[in-house]
N, C-alpha and C positions, 0 to 999 in steps of 0.2 A: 562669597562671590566666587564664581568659575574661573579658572585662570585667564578662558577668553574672553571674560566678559559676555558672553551670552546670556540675556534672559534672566539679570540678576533677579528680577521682582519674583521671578517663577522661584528659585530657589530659596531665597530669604523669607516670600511670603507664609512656604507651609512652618517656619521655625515658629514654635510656641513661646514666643520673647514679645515683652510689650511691641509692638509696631501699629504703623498707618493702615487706615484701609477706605474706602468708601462708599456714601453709602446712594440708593437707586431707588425709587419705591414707584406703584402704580398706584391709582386711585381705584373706588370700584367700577365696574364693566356698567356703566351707564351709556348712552350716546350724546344725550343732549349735553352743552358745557355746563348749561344753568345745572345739570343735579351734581357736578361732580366736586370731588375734595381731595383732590390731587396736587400739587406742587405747589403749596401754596405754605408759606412757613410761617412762622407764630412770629405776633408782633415786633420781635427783638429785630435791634439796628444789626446791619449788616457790619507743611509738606515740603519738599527741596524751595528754598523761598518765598514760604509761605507766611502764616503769621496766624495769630489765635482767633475759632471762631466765635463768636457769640453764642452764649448759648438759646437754642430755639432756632438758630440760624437756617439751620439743615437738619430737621425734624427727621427726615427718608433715613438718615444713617445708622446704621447698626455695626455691631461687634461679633462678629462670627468666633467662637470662644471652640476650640479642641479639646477635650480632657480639663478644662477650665482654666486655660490658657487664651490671651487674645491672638488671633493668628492673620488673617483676612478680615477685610469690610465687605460693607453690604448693605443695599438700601430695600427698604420696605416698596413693595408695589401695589399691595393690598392687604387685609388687616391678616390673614394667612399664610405670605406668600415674600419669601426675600428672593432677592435677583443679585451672582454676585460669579464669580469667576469659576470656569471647570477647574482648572489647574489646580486651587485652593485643596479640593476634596481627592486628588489621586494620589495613590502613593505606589510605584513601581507599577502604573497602567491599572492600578485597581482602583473602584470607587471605597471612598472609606464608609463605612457604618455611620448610617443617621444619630444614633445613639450616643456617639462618641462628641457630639456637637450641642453647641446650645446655641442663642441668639441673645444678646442684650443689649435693648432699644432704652433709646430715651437720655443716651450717655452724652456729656460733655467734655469729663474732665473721666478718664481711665483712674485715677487715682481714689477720688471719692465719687460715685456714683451718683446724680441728684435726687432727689424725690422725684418721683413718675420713671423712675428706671425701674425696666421687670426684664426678668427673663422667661424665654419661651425654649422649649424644649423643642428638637426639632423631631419631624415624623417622617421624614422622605428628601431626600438630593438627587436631582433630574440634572443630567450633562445631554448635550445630542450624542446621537451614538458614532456619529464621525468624528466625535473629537478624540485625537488621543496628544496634542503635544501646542503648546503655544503657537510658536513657529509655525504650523499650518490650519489654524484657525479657528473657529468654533469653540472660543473660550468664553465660555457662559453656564452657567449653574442658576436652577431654581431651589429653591429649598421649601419646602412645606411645613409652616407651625402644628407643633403639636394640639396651639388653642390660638386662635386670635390675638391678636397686640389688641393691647388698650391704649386704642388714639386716644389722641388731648393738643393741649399745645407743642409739647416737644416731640410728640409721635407721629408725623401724619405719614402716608406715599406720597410719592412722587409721580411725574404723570411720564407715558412714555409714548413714542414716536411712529407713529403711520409707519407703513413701509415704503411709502410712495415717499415720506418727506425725507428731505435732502438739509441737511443742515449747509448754510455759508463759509466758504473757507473764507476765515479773518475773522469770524464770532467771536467772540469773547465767555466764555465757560468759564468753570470753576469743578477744580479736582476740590476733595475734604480729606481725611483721615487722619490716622493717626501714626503714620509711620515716619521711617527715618527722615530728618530734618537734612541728612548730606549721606554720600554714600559713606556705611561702616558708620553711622555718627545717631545713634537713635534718637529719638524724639525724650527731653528730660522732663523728670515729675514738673507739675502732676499731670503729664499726658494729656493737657488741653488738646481737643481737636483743631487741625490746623484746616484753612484752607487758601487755595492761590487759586491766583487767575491766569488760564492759558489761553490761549487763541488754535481755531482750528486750523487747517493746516489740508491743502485738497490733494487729494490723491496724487497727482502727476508731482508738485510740488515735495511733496513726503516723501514718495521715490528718489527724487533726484537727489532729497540728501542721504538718500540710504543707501543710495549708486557708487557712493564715492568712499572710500578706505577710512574704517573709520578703526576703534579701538583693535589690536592685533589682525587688518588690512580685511574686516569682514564688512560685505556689504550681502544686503537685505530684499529680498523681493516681499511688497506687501502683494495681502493676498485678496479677495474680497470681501467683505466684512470686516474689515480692519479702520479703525482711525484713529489719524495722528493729530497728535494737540500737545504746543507748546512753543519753543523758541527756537530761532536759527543761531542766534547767541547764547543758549540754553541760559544757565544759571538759575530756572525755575523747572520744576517735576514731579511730577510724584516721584517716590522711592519703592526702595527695599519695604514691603508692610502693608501698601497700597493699594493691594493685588483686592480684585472683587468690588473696590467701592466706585463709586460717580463719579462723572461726569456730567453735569448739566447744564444746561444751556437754558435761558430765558427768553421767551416769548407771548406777548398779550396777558405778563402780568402773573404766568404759571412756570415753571419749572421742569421742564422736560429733560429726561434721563438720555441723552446722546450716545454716553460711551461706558464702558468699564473698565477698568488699568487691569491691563493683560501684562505688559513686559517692557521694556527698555533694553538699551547696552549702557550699563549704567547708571546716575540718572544727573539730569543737568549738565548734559555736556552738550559744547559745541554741535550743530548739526546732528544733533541724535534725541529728537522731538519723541514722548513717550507716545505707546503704541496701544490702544483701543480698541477694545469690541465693540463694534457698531452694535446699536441696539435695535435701530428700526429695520434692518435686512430679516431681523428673527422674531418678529409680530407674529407670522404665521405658528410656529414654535412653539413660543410662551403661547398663545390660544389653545392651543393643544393639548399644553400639559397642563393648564387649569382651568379646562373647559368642566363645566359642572358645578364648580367652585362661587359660592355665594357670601360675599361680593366679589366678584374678580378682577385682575387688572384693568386700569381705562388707557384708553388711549384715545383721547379725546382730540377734536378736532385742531390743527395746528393755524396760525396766519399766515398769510400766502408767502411763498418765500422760493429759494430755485428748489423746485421739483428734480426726480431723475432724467436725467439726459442733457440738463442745462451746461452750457459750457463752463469751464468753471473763468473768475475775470481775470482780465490782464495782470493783475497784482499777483498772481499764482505762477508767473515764470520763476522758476529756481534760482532762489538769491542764497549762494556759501558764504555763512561768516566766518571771518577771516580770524585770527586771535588778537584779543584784545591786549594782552602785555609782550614782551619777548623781542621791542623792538627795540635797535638801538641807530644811532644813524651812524656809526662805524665802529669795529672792533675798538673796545677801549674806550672806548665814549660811553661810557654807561651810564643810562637818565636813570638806574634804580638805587643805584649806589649811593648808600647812605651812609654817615658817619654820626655814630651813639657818643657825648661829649658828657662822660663825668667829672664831677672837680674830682682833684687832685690826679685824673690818672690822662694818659693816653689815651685819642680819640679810637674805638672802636669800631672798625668797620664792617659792614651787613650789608642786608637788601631789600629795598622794600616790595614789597610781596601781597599786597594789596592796599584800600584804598585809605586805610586804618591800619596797617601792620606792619612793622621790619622785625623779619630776619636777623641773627647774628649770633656769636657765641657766648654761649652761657660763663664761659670761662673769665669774658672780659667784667662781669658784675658780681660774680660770686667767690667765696674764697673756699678755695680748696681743702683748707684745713678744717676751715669750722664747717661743722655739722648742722649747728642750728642757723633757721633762716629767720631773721629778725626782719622786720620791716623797712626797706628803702625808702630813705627821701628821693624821691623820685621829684619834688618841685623843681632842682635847680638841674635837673637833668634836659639834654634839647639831642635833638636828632637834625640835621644836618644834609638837606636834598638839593641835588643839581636843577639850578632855574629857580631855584625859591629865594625870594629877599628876606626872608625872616626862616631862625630856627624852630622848628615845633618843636612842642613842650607834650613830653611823654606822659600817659597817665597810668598805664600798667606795664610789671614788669612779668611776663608767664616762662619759667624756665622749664626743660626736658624734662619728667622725673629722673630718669637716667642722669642727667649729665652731670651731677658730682662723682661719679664712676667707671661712666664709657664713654670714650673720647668720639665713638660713631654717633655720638647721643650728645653732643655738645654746642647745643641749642638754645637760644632764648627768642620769645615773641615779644617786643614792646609793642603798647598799643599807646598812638600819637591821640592826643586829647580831641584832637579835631580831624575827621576827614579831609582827607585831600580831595579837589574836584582833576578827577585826572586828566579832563579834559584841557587844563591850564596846568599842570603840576606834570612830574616824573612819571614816565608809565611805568608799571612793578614786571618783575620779571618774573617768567614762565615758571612754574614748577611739575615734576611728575608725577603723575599718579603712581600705585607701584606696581603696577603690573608693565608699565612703562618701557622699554627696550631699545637705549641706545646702541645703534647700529657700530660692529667696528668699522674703521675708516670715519668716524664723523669726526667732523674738526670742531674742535675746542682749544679756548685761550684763558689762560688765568687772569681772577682777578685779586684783590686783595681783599682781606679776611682777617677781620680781630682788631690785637691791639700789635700794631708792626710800624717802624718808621716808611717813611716813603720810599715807595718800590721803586727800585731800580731801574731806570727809563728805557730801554725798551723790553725789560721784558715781563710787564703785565700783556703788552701784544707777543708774545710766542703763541706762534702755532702751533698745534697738537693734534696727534690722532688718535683715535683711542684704540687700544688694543682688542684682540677678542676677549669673551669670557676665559675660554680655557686659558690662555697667558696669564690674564691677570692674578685669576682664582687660584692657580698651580703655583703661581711665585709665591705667593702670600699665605697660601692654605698646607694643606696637607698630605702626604702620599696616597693615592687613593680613594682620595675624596671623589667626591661627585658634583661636578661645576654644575651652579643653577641654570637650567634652561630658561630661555627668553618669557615672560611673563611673571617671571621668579625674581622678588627684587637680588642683585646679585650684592657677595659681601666685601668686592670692593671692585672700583673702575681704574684703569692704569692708561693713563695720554701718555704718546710719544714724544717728547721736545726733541724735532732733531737739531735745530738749533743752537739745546742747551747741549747738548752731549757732543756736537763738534767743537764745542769750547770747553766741552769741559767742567762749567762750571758745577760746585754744589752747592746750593744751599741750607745754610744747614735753618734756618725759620723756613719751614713748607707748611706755614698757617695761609694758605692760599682756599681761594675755591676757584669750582670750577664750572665755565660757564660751556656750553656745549650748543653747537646749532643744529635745527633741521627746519630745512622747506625756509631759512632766513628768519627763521623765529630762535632767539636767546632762551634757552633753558639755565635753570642755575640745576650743576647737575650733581655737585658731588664737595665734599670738605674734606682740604689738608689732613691727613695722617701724620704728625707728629712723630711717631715710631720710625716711619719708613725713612728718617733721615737721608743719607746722599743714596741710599739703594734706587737702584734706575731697573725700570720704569717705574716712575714715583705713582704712589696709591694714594688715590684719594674714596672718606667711605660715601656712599654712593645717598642720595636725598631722596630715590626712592620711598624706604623704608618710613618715612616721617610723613610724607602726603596725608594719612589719616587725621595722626598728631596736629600737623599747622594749620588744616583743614576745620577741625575739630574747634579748637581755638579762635580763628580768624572768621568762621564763618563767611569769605570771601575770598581767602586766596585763589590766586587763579593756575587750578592745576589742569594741565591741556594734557590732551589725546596727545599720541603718539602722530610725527607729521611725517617721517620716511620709511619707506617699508621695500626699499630694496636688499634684498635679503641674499642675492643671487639664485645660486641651483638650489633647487627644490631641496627644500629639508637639511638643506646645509648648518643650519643654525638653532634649529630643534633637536638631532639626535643628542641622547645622551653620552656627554664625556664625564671620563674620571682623571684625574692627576695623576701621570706617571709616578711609580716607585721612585724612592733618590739609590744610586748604586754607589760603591767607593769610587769611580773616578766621573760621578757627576752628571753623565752621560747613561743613553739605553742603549741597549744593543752591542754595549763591551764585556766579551766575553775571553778572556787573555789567556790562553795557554802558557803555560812556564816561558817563559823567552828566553833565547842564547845567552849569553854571555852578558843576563842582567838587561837586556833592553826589553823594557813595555811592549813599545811599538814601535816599527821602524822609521816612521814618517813623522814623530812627533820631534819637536825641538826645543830647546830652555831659548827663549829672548830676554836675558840679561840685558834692562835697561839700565844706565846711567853707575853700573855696578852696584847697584841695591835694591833692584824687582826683579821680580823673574815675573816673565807672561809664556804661556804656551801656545807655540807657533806650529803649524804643519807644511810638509815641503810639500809641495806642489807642482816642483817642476826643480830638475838638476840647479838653477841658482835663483829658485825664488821659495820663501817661507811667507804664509798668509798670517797674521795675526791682530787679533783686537783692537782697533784704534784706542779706546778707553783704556788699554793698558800701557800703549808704549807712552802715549803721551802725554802729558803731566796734567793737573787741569787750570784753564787759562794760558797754554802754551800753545804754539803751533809750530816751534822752533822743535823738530827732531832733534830727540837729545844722542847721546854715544850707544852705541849697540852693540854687542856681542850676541853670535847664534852660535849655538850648541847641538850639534849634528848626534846620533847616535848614543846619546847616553842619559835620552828622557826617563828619570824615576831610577835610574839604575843608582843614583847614589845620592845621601844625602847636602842638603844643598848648607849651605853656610850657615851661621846662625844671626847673621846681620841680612840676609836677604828673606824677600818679603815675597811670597806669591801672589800675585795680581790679577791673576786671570786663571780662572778654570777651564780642565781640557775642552776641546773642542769635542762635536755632536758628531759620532761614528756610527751607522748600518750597515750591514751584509745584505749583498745582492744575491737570490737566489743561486749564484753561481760561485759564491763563496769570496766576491771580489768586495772589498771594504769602498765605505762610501763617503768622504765630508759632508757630513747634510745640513750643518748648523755652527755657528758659531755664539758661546756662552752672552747671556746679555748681562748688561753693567749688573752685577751685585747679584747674580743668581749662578747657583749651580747646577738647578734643575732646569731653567728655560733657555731657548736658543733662537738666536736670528735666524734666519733661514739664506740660505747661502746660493739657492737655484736662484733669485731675485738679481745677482750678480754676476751672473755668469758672461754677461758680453763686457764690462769692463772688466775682468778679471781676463777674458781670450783676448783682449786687444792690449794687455799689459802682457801676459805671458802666454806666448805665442804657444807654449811646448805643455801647457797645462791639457788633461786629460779628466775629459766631462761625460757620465753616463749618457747612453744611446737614449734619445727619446723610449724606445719600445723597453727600454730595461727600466726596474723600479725597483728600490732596496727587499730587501726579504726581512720580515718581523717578525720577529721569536713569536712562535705560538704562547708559550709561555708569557702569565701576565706581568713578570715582574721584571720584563727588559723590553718591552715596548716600547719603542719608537714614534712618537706623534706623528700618523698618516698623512696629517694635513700640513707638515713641518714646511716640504717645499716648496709649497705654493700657500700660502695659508694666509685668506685675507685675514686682517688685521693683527698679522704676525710682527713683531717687531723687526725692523730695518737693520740688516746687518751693519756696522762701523768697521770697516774693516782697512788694513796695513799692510800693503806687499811688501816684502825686505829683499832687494836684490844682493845674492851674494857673492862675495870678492874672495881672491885665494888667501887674503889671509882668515878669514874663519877657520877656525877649528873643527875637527870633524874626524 
């Protein structure tokens, strides 16, 4: 899939991997209906949500095979002639070679082929000649047999569409094929052909949900010859594999060919109904190219129904569905919040995550030591949901493969023996897909996670903001590196508690997760890091990366589009950054000449708390030193403890062997003019990341009147050189962490 999600069907469809497709077919070019043998499928009873066809069901379907590979679908139109996507046959704006293709009709099951399955070699691939690209239209392909199919019962065409006819928005069709059953999730042996039922969907209607922001803030102009058919609650599509096969719609008893799956953003998602080649705008077309042709496509007469120009009904005003999990009726009220209850241990807590599934960590069922996975009793195991009078009773336990090894991977899916009716039950919370992109600044609050006594009251409600990528990924990664850009699951998320860090406290269990909002929908966004202990800003690894995984599993999780897409100034959050070098004093932009008589720097100072910390202070003004709140003061304290400053003899000697450094130096730039700059203050537990210090500047002037602030028009100077760079975006930097910051007024007795 494309990072933005564009046109996944287009790309997925040319891979030579079992996948969906489907299929289209005409009858021959007779006029009367009495002679024709079109859409008409053999005795037997009658894809993203689909479910297994009959075989004979959908006789028109074909396997469009590359190098003898299934790649695209494709339905029969006459015993000659497949009908099936341009996209399928281009590769870098070229048409590919007839030769290289083949047809195999007559298939149900991909795996074992049935009797009356042949192959047809193909002789010829006709695209119009204005096609060149999904997106702007004209996605249709004819193929010409190198010999006639042998109809029968599972072979016949399918019939197709006047140009004058107008199919109804709100019909009832049916996609077929044989591709991915969920994005990234392929269709498993034996490749039975699926099919589902979508409803069409009128022009003005399909726009207005293509108008509106949908996966990374892209919307859609359909074009003419385009039709959409599907859900405004998605959770039904064709997929990835799809590309080329049917659409059909039923009328007077026959089977008419409506559309061909061109493309999606995705597939089954909220407001992003799959996207169709009209088939009846391109009558004149196909006439064309199989004029001669004996017997040729029919397109036989249709029953009366809205022709071109008819309005389309009232029921076609633009209805947005809204999401269906992610809600909760106040921070901390969480209806998904599930509690996993084995004998002998600790109630383990999760989330449930669809209508059939919770969420939780693998760690709480599994033992870390032993390697072999022996079978659970799983009978006297219950799961535990807010608003249910009784516990369900689990019936599967699906853990991570990872998670006896990676703590980012420490996961398990139970599945509850009975469906919940959500409608009456807990609604599940939101999940990401991974291309997903929590905005910095979005507010998130923990909730509990695992196996942990009861959380501390109030703070499962702290607020949280989350930091940008480059903070998080530079605290926790490595010099140099390269922070993922937005559509890139990222490898770890870091919320700011200023709450917690004006108190102080640490935690030392951060078996938490994390739930994050946008648009007032609840995502569950990210799990405790265990590592990162009291280091602040605490990491949590990011639920991205698993959407596939739960997906896959659950066949129902509900992973939602991205809901905020305030991003600010253009491109702010797409260029590529890398993680500053680390230098010896922690800091970019220090570059220290010998100094006099043993002093660093003239402005730096030892804050001796309590006589046994030292934190790093900077004077700022004749009798005020700025320093770290997280250093001077204890945590759970807000009683100022005793203090000593240290004037002129920062680094010049060393310091006792019972005192403790607490705080790393502060964030130093050169101004083009050679004048040094405070830019940043060290945050809790890092010596490469820094608050930013511009964010402070009118409480810091209204405390010390005599403090001196770069001119707006002046801005620091940054070593050309890459390995004392300066983060550009340090002082102003949305979702930079909030400086904590300590003025110390000083008295004649300091020392100095």
């Amino acid at each position: 899939m494309s990072q933005h999600l564009l046109f996944p069907l287009v790309i997925l469809a040319i891979s030579p991997t079992p996948g969906a497709f489907q299929d289209l077919a005409l009858s021959p070019s007779q006029d009367e209906p009495e002679d024709l043998d079109c859409g008409r499928p053999g005795p037997s009873a009658r894809i993203m949500g689909g479910s297994d066809a009959q075989p004979g069901a959908w006789p028109w379907q074909v396997s469009l095979n590359h190098r003898g590979g299934h790649v695209c679908g494709g339905s029969l139109i006459a015993p000659s002639w497949v009908l099936s996507a341009a996209h399928c046959f281009m590769e870098n704006r070229t048409l590919e070679s007839a030769a290289e293709w083949s047809v195999l009709l007559g298939v149900h099951s991909q795996h074992r082929p049935p009797d009356g399955a042949h192959v047809r070699a193909v002789a010829a691939i006709l695209v119009p000649d204005n096609y060149s690209s999904v997106e702007l239209g004209s996605d249709l392909a004819l193929l010409r047999l190198a010999s006639p199919a042998q109809l029968g019962p599972t072979v016949r065409p399918v019939c197709l569409p006047r140009a004058s006819h107008r199919f109804a928005p709100g019909t009832a069709c049916w996609a077929t094929g044989w591709g991915d059953v969920q994005e990234e999730d392929p269709l498993p042996l034996p490749w039975v052909l699926q099919e589902v039922e979508l409803r069409l969907l009128g022009e003005a209607a399909c726009q207005c949900l293509y108008s509106r922001p949908g996966p990374f803030n892209l919307t859609f102009q359909l074009l003419p010859g385009m039709l959409c058919a599907g859900y405004p609650e998605g959770r039904k599509d064709t997929c990835q594999g799809d590309s080329g096969g049917p659409l059909v719609c039923e009328e007077g008893g026959r089977w008419f060919q409506a559309g061909i799956t061109s493309f999606g953003f995705g597939c089954g998602r909220r407001n992003r109904p799959g996207v169709f080649t009209a088939v009846a705008p391109y009558e004149a077309w196909i006439r064309e190219q199989v004029m001669g042709s004996e017997p040729g496509p029919a397109f036989p007469p249709q029953h009366p129904g809205p022709q071109s120009g008819s309005p389309e009904p009232m029921e076609e005003n633009c209805t947005i569905a809204l999401p269906e999990c992610g809600k909760a009726p106040r921070p901390g009220a969480w209806p998904w919040e599930a509690q996993v209850m084995v004998p002998g241990s600790r109630p383990c807590h999760g989330a449930l995550v669809s209508e059939s599934w919770v969420l939780a960590p693998a760690s709480c069922f599994l033992d870390p030591i032993s390697s072999d996975r022996a079978p659970l009793d799983l009978d006297a195991w219950r799961v535990l949901l807010p608003s249910r009078p009784r516990a369900e009773r689990v019936a599967r336990l699906v853990p991570h493969e990872n998670a006896s090894w990676d703590d980012a991977s420490d996961l398990a899916l139970l599945q509850l023996r009975a469906p919940l009716n959500l409608s009456a039950a807990p609604r599940p919370v939101c999940l990401p897909h991974p291309e997903h992109y929590f905005l910095p600044g979005s507010r998130c609050r923990l909730a509990r996670w695992g196996r942990r006594e009861a959380a501390p009251s109030p703070s499962v409600l702290l607020e949280a903001e989350l930091l940008s990528g480059w903070w998080c990924h530079c605290l926790y990664g490595r010099q140099g590196a390269t922070v993922p850009p937005p559509g890139e699951p990222p490898h770890a998320l870091c919320p700011a508690y200023q709450e917690e860090e004006e108190a102080g406290r640490c935690w030392n269990d951060s078996r938490w997760s994390l739930l994050c909002r946008e648009a007032g929908t609840w995502f569950l966004t990210g799990i405790g890091d265990p590592s990162s202990g009291c280091l602040r800003p605490r990491a949590f690894f990011p639920l991205q990366p698993h959407g596939p995984w739960i997906s896959h599993v659950t066949r129902g999780a509900y992973l939602e589009d991205q809901l905020a897409w305030d991003w600010g100034p253009e491109g702010e959050e797409t260029e590529t950054q890398t993680c500053p070098p680390h230098t010896d004093h922690g800091a970019c932009g220090l570059r220290p000449e010998p100094a006099e008589m043993g002093v660093l720097w003239p402005w730096l100072a030892e804050v001796h708390v309590a006589g046994d910390r030292v934190c790093t202070g900077v004077l700022v003004a004749p009798d005020w030193v700025l320093a770290a709140t997280h250093c001077v003061l204890r945590p759970g304290s807000t009683t100022v403890p005793y203090i000593q400053v240290y004037l002129g003899r920062a680094g010049a000697s060393p310091l006792p062997q019972s005192h403790q450094v607490a705080s790393a130096p502060p964030l130093l730039c050169q101004t083009g003019g050679g004048s040094w700059v405070l830019t940043g203050m060290a945050v809790r537990g890092s010596r490469e990341l820094f608050a930013a210090i511009g964010p402070e500047e009118s409480w810091i002037s209204q405390t010390v009147g005599e403090a001196h602030f770069l001119p707006p028009s002046g801005s620091p100077y940054w070593f050309p050189e890459g390995g004392d760079l300066c983060p550009p975006d340090l002082a102003g930097a949305s979702g930079s962490p909030q400086a904590a910051l300590f003025l110390l007024l000083l008295t004649p007795l300091i020392q100095g």
